[in-house]
C-alpha positions in Angstrom: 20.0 -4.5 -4.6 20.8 -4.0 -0.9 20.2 -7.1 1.7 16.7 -7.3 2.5 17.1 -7.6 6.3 20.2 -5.9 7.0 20.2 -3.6 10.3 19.4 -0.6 8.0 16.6 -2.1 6.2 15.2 -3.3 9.7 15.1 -0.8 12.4 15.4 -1.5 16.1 12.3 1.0 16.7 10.6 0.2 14.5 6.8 -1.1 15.7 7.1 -4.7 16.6 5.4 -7.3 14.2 3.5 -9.1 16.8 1.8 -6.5 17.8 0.7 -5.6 14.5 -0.6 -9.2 14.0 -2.7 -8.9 16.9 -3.9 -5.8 16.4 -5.4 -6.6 13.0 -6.5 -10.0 13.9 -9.0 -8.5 16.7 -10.1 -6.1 13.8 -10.7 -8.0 11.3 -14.2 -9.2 11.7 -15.3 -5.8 10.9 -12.5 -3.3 9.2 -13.9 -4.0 5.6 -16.9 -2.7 7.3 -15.5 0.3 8.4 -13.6 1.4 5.7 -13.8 5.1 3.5 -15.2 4.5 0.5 -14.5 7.7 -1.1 -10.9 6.5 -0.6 -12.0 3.0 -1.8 -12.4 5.0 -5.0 -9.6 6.9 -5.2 -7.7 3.5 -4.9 -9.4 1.9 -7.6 -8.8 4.6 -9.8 -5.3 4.8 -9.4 -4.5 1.5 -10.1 -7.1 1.1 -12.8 -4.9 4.3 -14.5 -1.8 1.8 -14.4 -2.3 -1.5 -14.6 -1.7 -1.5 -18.3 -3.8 -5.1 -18.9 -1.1 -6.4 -16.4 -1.5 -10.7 -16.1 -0.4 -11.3 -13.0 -0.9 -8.5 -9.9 0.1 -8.9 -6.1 -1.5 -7.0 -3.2 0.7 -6.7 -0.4 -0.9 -6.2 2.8 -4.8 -7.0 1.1 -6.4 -7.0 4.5 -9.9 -7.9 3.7 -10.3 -5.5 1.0 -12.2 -6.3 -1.7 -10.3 -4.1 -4.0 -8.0 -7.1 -6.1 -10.6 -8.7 -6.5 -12.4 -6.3 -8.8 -9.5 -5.7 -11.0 -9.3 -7.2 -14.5 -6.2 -9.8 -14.1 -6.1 -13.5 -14.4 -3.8 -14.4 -11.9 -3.8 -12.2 -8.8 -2.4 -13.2 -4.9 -3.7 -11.7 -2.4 -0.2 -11.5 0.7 -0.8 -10.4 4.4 0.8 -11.1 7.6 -2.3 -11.6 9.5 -4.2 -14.9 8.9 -7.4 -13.8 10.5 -7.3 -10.5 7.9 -7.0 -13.3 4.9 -10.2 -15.1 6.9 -12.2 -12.0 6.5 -11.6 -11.3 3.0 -13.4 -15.1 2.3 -13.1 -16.6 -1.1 -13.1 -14.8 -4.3 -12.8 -16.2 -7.7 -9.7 -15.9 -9.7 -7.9 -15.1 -6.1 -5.1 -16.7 -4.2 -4.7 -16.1 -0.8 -0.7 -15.7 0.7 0.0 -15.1 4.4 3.3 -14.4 4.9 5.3 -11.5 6.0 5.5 -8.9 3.3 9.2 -8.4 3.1 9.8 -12.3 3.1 7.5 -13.8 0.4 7.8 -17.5 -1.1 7.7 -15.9 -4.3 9.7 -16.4 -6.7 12.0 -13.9 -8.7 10.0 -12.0 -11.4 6.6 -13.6 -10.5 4.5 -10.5 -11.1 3.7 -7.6 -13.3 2.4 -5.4 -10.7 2.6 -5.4 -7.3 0.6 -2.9 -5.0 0.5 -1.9 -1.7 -2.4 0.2 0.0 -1.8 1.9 3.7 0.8 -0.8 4.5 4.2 0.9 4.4 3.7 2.9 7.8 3.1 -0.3 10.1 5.5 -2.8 8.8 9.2 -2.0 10.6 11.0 -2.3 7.7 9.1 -0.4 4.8 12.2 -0.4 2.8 12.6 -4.0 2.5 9.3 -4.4 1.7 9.8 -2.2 -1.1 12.8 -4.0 -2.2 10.9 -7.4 -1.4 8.1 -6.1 -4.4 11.0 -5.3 -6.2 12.4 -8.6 -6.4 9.4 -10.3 -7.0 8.1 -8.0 -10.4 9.3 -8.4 -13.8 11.4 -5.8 -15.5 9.8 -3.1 -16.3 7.3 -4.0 -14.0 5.4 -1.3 -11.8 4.8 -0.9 -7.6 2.3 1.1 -6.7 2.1 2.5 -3.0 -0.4 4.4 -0.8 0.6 5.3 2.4 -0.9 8.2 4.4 1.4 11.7 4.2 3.4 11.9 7.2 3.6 16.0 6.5 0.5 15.7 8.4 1.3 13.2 11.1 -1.0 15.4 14.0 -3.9 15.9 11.9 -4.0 12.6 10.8 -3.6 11.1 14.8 -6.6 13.4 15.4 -8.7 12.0 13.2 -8.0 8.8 14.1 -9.0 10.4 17.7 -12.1 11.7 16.4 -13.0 8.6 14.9 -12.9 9.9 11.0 -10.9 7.2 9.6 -9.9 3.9 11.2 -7.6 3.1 14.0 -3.7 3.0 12.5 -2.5 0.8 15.0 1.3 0.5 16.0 2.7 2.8 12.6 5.1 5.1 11.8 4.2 6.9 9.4 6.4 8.1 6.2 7.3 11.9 5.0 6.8 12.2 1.7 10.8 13.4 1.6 11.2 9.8 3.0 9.4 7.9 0.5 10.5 9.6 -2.2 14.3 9.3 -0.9 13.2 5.1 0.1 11.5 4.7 -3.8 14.2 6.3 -5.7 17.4 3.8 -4.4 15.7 1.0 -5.7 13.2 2.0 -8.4 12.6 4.4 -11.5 9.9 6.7 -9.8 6.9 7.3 -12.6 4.9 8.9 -10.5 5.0 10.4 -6.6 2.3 12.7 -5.6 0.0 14.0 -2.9 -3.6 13.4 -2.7 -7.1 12.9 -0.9 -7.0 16.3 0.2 -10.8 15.8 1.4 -11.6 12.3 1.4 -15.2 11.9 1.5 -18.4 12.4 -0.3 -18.9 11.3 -4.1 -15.7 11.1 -6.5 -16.1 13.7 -8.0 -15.8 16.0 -5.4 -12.8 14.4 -4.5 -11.4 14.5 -7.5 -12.1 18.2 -7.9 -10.6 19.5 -4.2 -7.8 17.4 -5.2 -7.6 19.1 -9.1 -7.7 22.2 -7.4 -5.1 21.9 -4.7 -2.8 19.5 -6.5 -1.1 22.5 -8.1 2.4 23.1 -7.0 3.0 20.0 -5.6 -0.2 19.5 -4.3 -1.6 19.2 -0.7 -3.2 15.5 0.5 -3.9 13.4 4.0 -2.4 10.9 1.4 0.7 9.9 -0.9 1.4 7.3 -3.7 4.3 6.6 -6.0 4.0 4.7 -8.7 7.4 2.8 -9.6 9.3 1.1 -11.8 11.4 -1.3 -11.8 14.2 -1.0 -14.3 14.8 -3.3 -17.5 18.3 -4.7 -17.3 20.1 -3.4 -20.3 
């Protein structure tokens, strides 16, 4: 595995971190509030499909979310940078709350069976040591889930954000999926890497369907996940 903070892992342009911190910490009163719920769904689903009755899950970047806390796993940690985000999100049972930087946990080696990430990757300035960060901290054979919005469509997602359709992004750089894929596959097995959330709103089922229908040939999406491995040692 690479150094987790070398130059390349860390680039100079990338958005600064206190600016991030601030950023959420002014919004985090309300973003739970604000969130899409038909992508709320689509979350859920998604890891419901692969957490495999996993003990012990890590959210990376949890925000206030409510979304760990409604999975089935008796140990799960709830990271973010933002200490106001973690304020937000209030108690919940069976959930530990971890502010630290995302690339830089106290965790140690092999502490988790699944570690996910929603919407994170494309503000931290270093998504590949965060990737290699979750890597080092699951089990082998453990799994890494990731959403991250599809940086194919990096106007028409900066107009909704104009147009007030889904909430503000913040300082972000957002991630091709040619650049994911290429991040994922030096330091995981990838299981799964796909486009979705073609039209995110209205009931899941419509969702589901616009994405059945345009998912073939790739598929089209505002949104991408990979789900990833990492490899047993032989």
């Amino acid at each position: 595995m690479p150094p987790l903070h070398s130059p390349e892992a860390l680039p100079g342009d990338g958005p600064a971190a206190e600016r991030v911190r601030r950023h959420y910490d002014r919004l985090a009163p309300t973003y739970a509030g604000k969130a899409n719920r038909a992508c709320d769904r689509a979350y859920r689903a998604l890891l419901l499909r692969h957490l495999h009755g996993a003990d012990r899950v890590l959210e990376v970047g949890a925000g206030s979310s409510d979304l760990l806390a409604t999975l089935d796993a008796p140990f799960k940690v709830a990271c973010d940078f933002t200490v106001g985000m973690l304020a937000a999100r209030g108690s919940r049972p069976g959930v530990f709350r971890l502010a630290a930087d995302g690339a830089r946990m106290p965790c140690a080696d092999a502490s988790f069976d699944v570690v996910f990430s929603i919407n994170l990757l494309e503000h931290v300035p270093g998504p590949r040591a965060l990737l290699a960060e979750a890597r080092r901290v699951l089990v082998d054979g453990g799994l890494c889930v990731v959403v991250t919005p599809n940086g194919d469509h990096e106007r028409l997602l900066d107009l909704l954000e104009r147009l007030h359709a889904k909430l503000p992004e913040g300082p972000h750089r957002f991630l091709t999926f040619a650049m994911l894929d290429d991040m994922a596959a030096g330091l995981f097995e990838i299981v799964e890497h796909r486009r979705f959330l073609a039209f995110p709103a209205g009931p899941q089922s419509i969702v589901q369907a616009v994405d059945r229908l345009w998912g073939r040939g790739g598929g089209w999406g505002l949104f991408q996940y990979a789900v990833l491995r990492k490899a047993s040692r032989a």
